[in-house]
ZANUGU-300684 format. One record per atom (N, C-alpha, C): residue in three letters; residue number from 0; y, x, z. Coordinates in steps of 0.2 Angstrom, whole numbers. Layout:
N
- residuo,num,Y,X,Z
- ALA,NUM,Y,X,Z
...
//
This chain:
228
- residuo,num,Y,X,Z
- UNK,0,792,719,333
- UNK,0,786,717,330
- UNK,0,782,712,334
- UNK,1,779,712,339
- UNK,1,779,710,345
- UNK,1,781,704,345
- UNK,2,786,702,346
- UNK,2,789,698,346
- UNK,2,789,691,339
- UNK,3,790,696,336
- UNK,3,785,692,328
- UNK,3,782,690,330
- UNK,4,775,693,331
- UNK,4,767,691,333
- UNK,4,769,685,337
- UNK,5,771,685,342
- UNK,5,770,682,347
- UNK,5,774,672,345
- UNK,6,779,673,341
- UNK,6,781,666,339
- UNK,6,778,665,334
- UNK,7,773,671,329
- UNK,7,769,666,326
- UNK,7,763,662,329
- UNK,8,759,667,334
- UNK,8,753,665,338
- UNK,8,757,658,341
- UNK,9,763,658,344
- UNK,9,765,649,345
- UNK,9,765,645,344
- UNK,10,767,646,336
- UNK,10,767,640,332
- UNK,10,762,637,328
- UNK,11,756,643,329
- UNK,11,749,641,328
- UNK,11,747,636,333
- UNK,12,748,638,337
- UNK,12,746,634,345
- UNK,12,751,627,347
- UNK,13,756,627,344
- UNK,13,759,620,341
- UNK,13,755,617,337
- UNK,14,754,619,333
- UNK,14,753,615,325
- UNK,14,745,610,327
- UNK,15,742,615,331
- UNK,15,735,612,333
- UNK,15,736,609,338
- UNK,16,738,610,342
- UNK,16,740,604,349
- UNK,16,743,596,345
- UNK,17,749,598,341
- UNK,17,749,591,336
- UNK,17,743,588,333
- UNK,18,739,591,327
- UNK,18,734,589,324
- UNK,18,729,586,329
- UNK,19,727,590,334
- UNK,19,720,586,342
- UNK,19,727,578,340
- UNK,20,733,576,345
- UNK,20,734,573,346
- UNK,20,733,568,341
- UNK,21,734,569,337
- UNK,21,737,562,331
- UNK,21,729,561,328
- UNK,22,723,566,331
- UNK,22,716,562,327
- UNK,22,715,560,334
- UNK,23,716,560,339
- UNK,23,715,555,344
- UNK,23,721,550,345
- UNK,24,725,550,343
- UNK,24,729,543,343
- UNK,24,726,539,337
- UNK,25,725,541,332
- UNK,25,721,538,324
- UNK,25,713,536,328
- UNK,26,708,540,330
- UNK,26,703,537,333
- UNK,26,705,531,337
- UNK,27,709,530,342
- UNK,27,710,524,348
- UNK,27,712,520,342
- UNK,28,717,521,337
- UNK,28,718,515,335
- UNK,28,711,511,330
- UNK,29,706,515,327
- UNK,29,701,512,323
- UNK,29,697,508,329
- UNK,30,697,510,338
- UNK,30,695,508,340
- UNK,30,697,500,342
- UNK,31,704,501,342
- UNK,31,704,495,344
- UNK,31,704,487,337
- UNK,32,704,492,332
- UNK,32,703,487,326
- UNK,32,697,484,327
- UNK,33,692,487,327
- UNK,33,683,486,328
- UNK,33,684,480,334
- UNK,34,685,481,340
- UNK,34,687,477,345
- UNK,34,689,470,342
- UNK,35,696,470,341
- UNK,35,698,464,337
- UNK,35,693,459,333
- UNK,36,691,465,327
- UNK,36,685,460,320
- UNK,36,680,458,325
- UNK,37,676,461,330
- UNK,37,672,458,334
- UNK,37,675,451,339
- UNK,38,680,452,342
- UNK,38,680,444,345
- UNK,38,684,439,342
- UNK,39,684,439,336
- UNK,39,684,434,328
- UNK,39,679,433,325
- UNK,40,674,433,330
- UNK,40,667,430,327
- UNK,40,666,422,327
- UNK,41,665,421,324
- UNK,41,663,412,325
- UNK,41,658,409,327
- UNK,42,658,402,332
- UNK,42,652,402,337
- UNK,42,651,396,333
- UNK,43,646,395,330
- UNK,43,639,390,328
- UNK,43,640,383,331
- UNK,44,640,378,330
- UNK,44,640,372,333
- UNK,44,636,370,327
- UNK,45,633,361,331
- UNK,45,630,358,328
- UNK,45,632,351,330
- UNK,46,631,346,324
- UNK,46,634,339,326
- UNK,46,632,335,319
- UNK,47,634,329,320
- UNK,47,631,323,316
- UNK,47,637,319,313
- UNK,48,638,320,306
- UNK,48,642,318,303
- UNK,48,643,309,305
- UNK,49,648,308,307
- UNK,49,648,299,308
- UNK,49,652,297,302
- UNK,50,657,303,298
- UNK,50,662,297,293
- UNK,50,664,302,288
- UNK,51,665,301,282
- UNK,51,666,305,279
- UNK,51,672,301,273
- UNK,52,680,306,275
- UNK,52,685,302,274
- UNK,52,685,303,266
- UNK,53,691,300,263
- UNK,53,695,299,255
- UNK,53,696,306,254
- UNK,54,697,310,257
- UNK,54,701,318,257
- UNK,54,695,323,257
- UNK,55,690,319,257
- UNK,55,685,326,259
- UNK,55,683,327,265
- UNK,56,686,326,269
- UNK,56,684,331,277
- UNK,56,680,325,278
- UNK,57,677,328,283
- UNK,57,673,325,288
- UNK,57,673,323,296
- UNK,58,671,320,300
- UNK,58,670,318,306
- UNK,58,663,317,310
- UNK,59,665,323,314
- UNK,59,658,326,317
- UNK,59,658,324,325
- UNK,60,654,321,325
- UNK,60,652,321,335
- UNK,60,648,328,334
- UNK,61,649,331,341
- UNK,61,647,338,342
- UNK,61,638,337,349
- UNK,62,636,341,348
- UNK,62,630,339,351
- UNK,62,627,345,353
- UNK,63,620,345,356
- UNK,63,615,351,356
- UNK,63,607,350,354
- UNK,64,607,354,351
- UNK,64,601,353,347
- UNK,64,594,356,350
- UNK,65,588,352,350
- UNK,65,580,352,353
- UNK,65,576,351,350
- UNK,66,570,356,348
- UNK,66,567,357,343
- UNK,66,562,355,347
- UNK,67,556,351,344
- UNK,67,550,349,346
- UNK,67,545,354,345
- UNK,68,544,354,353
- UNK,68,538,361,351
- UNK,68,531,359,347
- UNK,69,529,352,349
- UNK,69,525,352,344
- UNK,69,524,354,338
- UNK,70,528,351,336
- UNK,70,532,349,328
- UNK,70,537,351,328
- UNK,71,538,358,322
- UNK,71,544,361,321
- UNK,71,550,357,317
- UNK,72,548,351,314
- UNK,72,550,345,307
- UNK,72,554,341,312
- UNK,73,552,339,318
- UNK,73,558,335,322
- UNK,73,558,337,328
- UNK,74,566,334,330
- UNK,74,571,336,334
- UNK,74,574,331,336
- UNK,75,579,334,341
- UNK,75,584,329,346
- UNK,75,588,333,346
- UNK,76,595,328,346
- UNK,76,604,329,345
- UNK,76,606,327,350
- UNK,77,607,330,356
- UNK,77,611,325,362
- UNK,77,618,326,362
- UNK,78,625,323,359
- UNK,78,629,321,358
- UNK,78,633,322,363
- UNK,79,638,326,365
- UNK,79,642,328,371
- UNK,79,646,322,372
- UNK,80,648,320,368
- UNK,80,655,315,366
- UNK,80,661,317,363
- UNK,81,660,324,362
- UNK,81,665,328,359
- UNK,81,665,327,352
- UNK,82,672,324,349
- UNK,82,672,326,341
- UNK,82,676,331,337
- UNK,83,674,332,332
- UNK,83,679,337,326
- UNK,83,682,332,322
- UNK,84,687,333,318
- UNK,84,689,331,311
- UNK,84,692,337,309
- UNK,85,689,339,301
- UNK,85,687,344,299
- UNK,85,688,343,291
- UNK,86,692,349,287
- UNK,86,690,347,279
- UNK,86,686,356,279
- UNK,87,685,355,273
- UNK,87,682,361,271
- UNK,87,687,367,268
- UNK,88,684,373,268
- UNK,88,690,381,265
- UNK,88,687,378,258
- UNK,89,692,380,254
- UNK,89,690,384,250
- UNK,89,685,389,244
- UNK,90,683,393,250
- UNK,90,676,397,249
- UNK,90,670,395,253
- UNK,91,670,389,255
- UNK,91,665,387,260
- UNK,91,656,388,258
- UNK,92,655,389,262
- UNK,92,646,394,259
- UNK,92,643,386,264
- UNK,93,640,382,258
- UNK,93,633,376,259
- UNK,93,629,378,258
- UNK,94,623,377,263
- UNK,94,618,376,260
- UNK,94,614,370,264
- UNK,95,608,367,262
- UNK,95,605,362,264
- UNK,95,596,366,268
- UNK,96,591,364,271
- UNK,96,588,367,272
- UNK,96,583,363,267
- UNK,97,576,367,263
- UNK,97,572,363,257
- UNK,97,568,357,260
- UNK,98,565,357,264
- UNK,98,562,352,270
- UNK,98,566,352,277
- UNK,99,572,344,276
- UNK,99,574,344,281
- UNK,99,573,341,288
- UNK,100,572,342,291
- UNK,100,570,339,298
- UNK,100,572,333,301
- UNK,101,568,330,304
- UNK,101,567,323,306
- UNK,101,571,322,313
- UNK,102,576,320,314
- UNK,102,580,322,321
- UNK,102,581,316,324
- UNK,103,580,314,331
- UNK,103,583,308,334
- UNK,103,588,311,337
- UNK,104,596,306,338
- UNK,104,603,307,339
- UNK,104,603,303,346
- UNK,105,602,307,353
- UNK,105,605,304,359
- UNK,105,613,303,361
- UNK,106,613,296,360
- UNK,106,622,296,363
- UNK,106,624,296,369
- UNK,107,629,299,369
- UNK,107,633,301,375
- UNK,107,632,299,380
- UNK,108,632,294,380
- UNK,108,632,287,384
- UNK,108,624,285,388
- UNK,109,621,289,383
- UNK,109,612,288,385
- UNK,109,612,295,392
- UNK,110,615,300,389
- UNK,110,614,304,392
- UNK,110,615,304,399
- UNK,111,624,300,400
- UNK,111,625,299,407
- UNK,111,619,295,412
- UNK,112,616,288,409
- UNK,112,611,288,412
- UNK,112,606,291,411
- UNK,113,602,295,408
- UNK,113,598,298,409
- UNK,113,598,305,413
- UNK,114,605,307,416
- UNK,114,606,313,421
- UNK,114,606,308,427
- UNK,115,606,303,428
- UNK,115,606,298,436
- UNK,115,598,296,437
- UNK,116,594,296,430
- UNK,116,588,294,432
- UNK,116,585,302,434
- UNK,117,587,307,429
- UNK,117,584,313,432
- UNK,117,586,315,439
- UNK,118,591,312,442
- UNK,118,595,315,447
- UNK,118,589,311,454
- UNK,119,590,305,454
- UNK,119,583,302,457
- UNK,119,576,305,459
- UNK,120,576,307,453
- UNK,120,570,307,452
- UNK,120,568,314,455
- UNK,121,574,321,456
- UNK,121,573,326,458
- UNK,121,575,324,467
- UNK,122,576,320,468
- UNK,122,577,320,478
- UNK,122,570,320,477
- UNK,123,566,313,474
- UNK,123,561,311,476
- UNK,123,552,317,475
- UNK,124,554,321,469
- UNK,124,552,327,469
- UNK,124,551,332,475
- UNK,125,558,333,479
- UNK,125,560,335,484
- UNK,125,557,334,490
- UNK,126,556,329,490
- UNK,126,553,322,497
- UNK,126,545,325,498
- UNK,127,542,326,489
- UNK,127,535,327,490
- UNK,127,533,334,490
- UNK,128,538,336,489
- UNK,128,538,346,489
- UNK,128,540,345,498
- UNK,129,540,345,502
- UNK,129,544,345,508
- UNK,129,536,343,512
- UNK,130,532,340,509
- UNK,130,527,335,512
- UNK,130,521,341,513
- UNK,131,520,342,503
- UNK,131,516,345,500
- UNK,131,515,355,501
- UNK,132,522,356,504
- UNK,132,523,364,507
- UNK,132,520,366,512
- UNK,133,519,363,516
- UNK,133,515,364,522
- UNK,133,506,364,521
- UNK,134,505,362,515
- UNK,134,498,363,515
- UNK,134,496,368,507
- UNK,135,500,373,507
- UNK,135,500,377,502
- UNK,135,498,384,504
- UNK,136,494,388,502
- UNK,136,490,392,504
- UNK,136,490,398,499
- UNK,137,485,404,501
- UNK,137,488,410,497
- UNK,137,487,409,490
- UNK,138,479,407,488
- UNK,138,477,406,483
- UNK,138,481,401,477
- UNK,139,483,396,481
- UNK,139,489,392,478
- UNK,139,495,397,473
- UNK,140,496,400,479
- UNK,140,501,406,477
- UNK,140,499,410,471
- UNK,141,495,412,471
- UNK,141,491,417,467
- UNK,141,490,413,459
- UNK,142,489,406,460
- UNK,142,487,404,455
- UNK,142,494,400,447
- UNK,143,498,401,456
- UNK,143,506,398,453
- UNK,143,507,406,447
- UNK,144,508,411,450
- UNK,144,508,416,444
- UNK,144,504,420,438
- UNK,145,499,416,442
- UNK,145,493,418,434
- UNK,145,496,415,430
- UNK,146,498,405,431
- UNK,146,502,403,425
- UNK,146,507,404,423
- UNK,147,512,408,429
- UNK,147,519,410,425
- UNK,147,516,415,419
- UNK,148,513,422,421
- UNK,148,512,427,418
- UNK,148,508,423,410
- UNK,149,502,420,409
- UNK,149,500,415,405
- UNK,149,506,412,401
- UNK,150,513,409,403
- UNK,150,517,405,402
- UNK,150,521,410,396
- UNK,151,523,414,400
- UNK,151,528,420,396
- UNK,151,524,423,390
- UNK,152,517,426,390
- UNK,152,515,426,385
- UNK,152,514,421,380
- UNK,153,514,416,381
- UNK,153,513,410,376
- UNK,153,521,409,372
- UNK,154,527,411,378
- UNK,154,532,409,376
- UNK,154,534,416,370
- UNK,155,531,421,372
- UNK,155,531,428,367
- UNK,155,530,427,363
- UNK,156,523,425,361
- UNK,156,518,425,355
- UNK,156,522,419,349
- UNK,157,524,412,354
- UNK,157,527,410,350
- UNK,157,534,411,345
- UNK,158,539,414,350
- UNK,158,543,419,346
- UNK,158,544,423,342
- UNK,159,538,426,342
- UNK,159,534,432,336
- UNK,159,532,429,330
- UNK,160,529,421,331
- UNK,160,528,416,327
- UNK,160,533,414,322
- UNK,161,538,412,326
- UNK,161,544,410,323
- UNK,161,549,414,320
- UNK,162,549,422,322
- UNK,162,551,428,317
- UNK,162,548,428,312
- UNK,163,542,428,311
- UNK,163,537,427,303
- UNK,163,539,421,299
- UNK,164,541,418,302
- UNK,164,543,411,297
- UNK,164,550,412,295
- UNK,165,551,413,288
- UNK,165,557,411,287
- UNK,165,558,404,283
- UNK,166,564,402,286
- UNK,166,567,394,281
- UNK,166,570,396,277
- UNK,167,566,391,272
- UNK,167,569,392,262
- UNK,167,575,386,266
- UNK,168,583,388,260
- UNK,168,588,384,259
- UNK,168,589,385,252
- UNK,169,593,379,250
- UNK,169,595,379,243
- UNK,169,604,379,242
- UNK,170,607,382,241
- UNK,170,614,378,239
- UNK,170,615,370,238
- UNK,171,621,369,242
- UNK,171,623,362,238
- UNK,171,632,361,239
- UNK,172,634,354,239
- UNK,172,639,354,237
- UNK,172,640,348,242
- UNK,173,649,353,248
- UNK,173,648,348,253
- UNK,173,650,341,249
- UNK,174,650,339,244
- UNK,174,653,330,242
- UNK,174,646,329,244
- UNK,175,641,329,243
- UNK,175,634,329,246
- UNK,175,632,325,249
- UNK,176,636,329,256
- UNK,176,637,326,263
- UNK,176,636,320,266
- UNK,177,633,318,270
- UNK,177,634,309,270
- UNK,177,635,307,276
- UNK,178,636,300,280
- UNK,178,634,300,285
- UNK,178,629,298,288
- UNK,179,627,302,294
- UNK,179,621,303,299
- UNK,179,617,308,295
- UNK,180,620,314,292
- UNK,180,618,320,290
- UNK,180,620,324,298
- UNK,181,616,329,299
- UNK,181,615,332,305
- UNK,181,616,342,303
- UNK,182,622,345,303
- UNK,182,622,350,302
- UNK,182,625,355,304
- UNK,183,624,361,305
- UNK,183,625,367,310
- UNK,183,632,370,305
- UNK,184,637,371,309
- UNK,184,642,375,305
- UNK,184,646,378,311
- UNK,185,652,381,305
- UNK,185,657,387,308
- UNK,185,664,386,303
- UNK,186,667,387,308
- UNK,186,674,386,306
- UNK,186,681,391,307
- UNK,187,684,393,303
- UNK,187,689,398,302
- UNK,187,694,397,305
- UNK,188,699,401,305
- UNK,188,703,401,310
- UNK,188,709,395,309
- UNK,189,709,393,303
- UNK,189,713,388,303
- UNK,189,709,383,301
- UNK,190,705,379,306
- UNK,190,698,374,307
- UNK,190,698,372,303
- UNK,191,695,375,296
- UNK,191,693,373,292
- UNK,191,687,376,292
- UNK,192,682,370,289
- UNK,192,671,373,290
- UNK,192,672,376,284
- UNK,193,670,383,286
- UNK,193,669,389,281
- UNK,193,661,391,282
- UNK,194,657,388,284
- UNK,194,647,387,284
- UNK,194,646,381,288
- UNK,195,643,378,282
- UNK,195,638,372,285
- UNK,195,631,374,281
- UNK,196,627,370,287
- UNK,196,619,371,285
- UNK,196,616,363,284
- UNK,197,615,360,281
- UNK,197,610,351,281
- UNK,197,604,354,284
- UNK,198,603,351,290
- UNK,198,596,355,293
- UNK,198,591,347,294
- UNK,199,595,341,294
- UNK,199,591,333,295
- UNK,199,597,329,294
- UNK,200,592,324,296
- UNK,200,597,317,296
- UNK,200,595,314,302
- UNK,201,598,307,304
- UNK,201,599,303,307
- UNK,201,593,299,306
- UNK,202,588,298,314
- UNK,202,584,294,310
- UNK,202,583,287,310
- UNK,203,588,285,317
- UNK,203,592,277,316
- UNK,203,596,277,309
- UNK,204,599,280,308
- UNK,204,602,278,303
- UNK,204,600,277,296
- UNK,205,593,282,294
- UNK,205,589,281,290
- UNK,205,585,274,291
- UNK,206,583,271,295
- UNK,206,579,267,297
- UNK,206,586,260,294
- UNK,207,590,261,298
- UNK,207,596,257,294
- UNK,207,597,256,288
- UNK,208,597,260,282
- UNK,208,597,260,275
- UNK,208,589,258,272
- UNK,209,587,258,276
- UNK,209,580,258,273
- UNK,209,579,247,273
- UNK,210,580,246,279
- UNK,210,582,243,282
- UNK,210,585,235,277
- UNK,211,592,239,275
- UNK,211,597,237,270
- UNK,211,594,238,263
- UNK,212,591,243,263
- UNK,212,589,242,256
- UNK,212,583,237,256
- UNK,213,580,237,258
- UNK,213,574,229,259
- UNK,213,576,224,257
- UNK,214,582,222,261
- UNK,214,585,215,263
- UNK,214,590,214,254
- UNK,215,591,220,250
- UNK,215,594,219,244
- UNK,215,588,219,239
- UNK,216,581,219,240
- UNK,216,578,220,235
- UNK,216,577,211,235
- UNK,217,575,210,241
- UNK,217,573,202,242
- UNK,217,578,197,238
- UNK,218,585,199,240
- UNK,218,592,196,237
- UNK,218,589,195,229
- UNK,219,588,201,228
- UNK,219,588,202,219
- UNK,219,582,198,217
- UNK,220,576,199,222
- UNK,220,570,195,218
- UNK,220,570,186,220
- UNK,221,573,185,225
- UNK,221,576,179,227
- UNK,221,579,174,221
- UNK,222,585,178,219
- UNK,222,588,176,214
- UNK,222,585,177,207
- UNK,223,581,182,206
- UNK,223,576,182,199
- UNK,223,573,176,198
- UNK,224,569,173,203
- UNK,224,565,169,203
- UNK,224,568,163,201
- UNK,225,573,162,206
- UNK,225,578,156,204
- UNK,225,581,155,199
- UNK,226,581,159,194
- UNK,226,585,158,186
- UNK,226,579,156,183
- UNK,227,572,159,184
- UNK,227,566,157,181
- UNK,227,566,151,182
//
């Protein structure tokens, strides 16, 4: 009898040693799933449509976006030189913002010189900070971090500002799209834009159209007048 006992008491003690392992083999495995769906996230870019082909896709120079503290309505595109060529999924989620923002587009090509003007410009910074340190004093000190501390709360408060505002958008349809549209998307694993946002335009290039459209009104009333 004893011995009965004793290989059932074992096999109880088996069956449970099994069960522990295989909910901790099933745990590691949900974990490493969770892992996975997290670094399949998609990083946000922003950029200025230059061309928008026969097929639908589009042609994106890629940039970084700066928002005008003054004024939340305009901004600045500084243009890496990097492009996309890009069509859209399927289930792509557009929307355009209700009031679009008035953007200036810095090209590439501007930026290189204007990191050689800033580069100058920081020796010569340097030259007068070298002159200017030697007559810096406690008070000085003191006064430098009253502004920092002032600073950071200004940069708080505004933040907190900006959390209370939310941006109305409306649906649209990327055929929409134009060129020197300026907008924030994300793309899927087979690089196709599955979200884009219309956040502004182009404002060279609106000044172009405007421009063009002028020079066609005169055309038409040039010629009106001439038939008369």
């Amino acid at each position: 009898m004893k011995k009965k006992y004793l290989a059932i008491i074992l096999g109880m003690t088996l069956s449970i040693t099994s069960m522990s392992t295989f909910a901790d083999e099933e745990t590691d495995a949900q974990e490493d799933v969770v892992t996975v769906e997290e670094a399949e996230d998609a990083e946000e870019m922003t950029g200025r449509i230059d061309a928008v082909n026969e097929d639908g896709s589009v042609l994106i120079s890629i940039g970084e976006m700066t928002e005008d503290e003054a004024d939340e309505m305009l901004g600045t595109l500084n243009l890496s030189g990097e492009e996309l060529e890009a069509g859209f999924s399927e289930d792509v989620s557009a929307v355009g913002l209700v009031e679009y923002k008035t953007i200036t587009v810095v090209e590439a090509n501007d930026d290189e010189n204007a990191d050689e003007e800033e580069s100058s410009e920081e020796v010569s910074d340097v030259d007068d900070e070298e002159i200017t340190d030697s007559d810096t004093t406690d008070a000085d000190v003191n006064e430098e971090d009253e502004d920092s501390d002032t600073a950071e709360e200004s940069i708080s408060e505004d933040a907190d500002a900006e959390d209370e505002d939310e941006v109305e958008t409306e649906e649209i349809l990327t055929t929409d799209l134009e060129t020197g549209d300026i907008i924030t998307f994300t793309v899927d694993e087979n690089g196709d834009i599955n979200t884009v946002i219309l956040i502004g335009v182009d404002v060279d290039i609106l000044d172009e159209a405007e421009v063009s459209d002028a020079a066609e009104e005169d055309v038409e009333e040039t010629s009106s007048d001439t038939e008369a």
